[in-house]
C-alpha positions as CSV (number, residue, x, y, z in Angstrom):
1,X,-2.6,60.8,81.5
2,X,-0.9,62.7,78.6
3,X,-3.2,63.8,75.8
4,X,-2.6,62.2,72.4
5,X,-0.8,64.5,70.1
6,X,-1.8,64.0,66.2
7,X,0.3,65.0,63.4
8,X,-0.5,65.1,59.8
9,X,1.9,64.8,56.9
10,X,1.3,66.3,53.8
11,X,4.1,65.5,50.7
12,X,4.6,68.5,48.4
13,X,3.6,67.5,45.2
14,X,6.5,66.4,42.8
15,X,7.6,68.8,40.5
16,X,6.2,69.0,37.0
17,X,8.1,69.3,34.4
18,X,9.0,72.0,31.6
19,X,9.0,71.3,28.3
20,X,10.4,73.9,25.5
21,X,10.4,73.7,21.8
22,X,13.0,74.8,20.1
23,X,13.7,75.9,16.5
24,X,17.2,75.8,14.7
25,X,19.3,74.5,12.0
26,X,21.8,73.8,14.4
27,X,23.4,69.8,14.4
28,X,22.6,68.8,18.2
29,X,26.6,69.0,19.2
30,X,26.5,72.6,18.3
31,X,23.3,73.2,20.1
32,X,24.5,71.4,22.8
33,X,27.9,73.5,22.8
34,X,25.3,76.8,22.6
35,X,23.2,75.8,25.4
36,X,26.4,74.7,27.3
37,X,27.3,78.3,27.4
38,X,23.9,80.4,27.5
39,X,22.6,78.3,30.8
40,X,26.3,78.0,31.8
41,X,25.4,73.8,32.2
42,X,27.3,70.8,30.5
43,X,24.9,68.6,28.5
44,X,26.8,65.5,27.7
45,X,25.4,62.9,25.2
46,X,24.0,60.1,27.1
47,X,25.7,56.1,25.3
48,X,22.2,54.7,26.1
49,X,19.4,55.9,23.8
50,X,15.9,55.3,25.4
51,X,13.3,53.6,23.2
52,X,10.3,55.4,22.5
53,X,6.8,53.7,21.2
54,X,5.8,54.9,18.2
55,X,2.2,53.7,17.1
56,X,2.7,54.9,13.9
57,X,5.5,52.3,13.2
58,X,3.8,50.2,16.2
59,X,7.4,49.6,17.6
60,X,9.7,51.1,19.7
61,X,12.3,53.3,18.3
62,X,15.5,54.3,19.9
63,X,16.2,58.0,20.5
64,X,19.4,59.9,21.5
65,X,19.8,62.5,24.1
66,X,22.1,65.2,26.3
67,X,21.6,65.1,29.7
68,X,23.3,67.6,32.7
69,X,22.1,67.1,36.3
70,X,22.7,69.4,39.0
71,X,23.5,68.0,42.1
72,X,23.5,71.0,44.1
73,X,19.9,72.2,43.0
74,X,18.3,68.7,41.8
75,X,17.6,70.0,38.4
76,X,17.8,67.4,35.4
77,X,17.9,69.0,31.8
78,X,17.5,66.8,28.9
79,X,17.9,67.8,24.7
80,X,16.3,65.4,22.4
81,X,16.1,65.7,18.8
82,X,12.8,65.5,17.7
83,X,13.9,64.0,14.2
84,X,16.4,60.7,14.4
85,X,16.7,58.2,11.7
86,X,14.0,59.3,9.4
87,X,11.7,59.2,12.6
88,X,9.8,61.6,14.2
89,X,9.6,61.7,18.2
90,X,6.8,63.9,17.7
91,X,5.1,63.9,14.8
92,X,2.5,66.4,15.3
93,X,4.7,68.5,15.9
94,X,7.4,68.7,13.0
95,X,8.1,72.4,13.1
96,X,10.4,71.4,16.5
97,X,13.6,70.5,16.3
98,X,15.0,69.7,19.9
99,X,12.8,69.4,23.0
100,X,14.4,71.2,26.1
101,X,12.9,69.3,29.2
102,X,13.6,70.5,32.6
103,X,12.9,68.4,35.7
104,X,13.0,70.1,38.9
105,X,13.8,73.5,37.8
106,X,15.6,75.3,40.9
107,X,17.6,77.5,39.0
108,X,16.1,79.2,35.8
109,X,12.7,81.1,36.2
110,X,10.6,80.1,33.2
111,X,10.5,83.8,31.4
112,X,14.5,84.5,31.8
113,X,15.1,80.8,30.6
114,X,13.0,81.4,27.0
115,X,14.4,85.1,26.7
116,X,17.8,83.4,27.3
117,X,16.9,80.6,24.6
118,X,15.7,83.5,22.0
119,X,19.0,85.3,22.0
120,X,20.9,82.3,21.1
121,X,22.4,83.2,17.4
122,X,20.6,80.5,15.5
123,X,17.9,79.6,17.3
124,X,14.7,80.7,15.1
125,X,12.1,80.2,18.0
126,X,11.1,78.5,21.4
127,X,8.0,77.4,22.5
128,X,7.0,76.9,26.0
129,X,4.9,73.6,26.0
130,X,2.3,71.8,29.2
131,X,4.2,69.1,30.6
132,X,1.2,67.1,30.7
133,X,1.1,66.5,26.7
134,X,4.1,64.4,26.7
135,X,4.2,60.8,27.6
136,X,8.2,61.1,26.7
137,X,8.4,62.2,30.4
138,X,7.7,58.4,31.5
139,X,11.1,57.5,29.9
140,X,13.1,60.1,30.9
141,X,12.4,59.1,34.3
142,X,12.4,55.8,34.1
């Protein structure tokens, strides 16, 4: 009699997300058109908003954003404003003006991507943020 082969399967843990702040006094369409050609990508404003909780307000707010997905290399990017309708998504943060979230980043390293971000005429700074200190990933997801 044949011995019993055992296999074990392992999943590779999903990939996190990256999260960049990002300065400017840029309207979102022209950071959009900016981004559109420093990443060479096509962020197109998405017609459903997603609704945010914000305990402050104890309700949820609705919140535009830009989304490009590429199909070829998985990767998702997302630009919200952090300020819409008098509301902040973010509130302890109000120096931020957009939130560039990656998910599944195959195609920009990390470094090049903020160095790329920097040299964008306008843009006064980016910050490179831990995924794990947003909960706006839930909906971006979802």
């Amino acid at each position: 009699m044949a011995k019993v082969k055992k296999y074990d399967l392992s999943l590779d843990e999903e990939q996190p997300f990256e999260v960049y702040g990002i300065s400017t006094a840029f309207a979102d369409y022209r950071l959009c058109w900016e981004l559109n050609q420093c990443l060479e990508i096509l962020l197109e404003k998405q017609n459903d908003p997603f609704e945010f909780y914000l305990p402050k307000l104890k309700s949820k707010h609705p919140f535009n954003y830009f989304l490009f997905e590429n199909h070829e290399l998985l990767t998702r990017f997302y630009l919200i404003k952090n300020k819409q309708e008098q509301q902040h998504l973010y509130a302890d943060r109000p120096m931020i003006d957009f939130f560039l979230v990656l998910k599944e980043n195959f195609s920009h390293q990390p470094n090049e991507l903020i160095e790329k971000l920097r040299n964008i005429n306008g843009v006064v700074a980016v910050f490179e943020f831990n995924h794990q200190e947003f909960d706006i990933l839930d909906y971006l997801t979802s």
